[in-house]
C-alpha positions in Angstrom: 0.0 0.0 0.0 1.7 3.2 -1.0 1.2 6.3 1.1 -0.6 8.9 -0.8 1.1 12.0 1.0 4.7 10.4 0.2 3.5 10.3 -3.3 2.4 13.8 -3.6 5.4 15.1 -2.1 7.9 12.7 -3.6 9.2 15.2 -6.8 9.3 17.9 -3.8 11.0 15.9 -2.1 13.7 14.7 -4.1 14.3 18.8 -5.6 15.2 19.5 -1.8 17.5 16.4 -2.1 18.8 17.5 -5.2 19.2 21.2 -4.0 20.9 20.2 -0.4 23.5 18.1 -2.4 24.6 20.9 -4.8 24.5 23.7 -2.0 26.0 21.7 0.9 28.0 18.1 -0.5 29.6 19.3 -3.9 31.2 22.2 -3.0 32.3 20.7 0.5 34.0 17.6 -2.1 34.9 20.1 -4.4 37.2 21.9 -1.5 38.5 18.0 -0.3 38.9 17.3 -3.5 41.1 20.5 -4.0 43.0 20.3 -0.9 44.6 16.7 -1.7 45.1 18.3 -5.4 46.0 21.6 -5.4 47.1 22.4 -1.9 45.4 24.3 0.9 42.8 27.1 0.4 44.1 30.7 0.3 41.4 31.9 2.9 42.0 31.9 6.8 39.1 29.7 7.6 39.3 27.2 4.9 36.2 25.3 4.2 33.9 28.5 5.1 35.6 30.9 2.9 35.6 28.6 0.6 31.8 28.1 0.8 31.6 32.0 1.3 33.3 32.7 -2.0 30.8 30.0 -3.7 28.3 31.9 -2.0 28.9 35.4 -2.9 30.1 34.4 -6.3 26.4 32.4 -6.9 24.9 35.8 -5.2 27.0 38.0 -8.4 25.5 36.0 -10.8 28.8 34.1 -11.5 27.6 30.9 -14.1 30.6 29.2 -12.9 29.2 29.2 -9.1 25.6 28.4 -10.4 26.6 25.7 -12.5 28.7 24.1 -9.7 25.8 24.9 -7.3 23.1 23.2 -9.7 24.9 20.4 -11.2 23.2 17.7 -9.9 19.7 19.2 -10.2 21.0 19.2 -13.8 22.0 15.5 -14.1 19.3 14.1 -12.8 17.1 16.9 -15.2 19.1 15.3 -18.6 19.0 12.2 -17.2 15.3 12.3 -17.0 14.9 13.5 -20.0 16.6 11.0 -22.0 15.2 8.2 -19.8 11.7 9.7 -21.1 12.6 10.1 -24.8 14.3 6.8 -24.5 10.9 5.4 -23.4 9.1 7.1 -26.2 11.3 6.4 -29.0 11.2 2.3 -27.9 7.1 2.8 -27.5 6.6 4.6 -31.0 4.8 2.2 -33.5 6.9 1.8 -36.7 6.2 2.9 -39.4 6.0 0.4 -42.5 
């Protein structure tokens, strides 16, 4: 028996998912990431002024920071969409 409020909120749901992972996990992996790469941060406070530079960069208009911020909001977008075409194409009738 599925739960009809889990239902109706389940796209919801999954955009806060989706939103919490580019805002919070990325650029935190991004800066771990960059640390074992590159080398330490410039900033004083490391991972926070490197969140607060995402931040105020996103906040400029910056489509570097956005895209970073909303890349997996736009995986899961292309992936859907080509899931969904995918289905379509294999469901067409063909044409003789």
């Amino acid at each position: 028996m599925t739960n009809p409020l889990l239902s109706r909120f389940r796209p919801w749901l999954a955009l806060v998912g989706l939103a919490a992972t580019g805002g919070l996990l990325v650029p935190i992996a991004g800066y771990l990431v960059g640390k074992r790469v590159i080398g330490a941060y410039e900033g004083q406070r490391g991972l926070t002024d490197y969140l607060g530079s995402i931040y105020a960069a996103a906040g400029r208009g910056e489509v570097m920071a956005w895209w970073l911020l909303l890349a997996p909001a736009l995986v899961a977008a292309v992936w859907y969409l080509v899931f969904r075409s995918g289905r379509r194409l294999l469901s067409a009738p063909a044409d003789d």
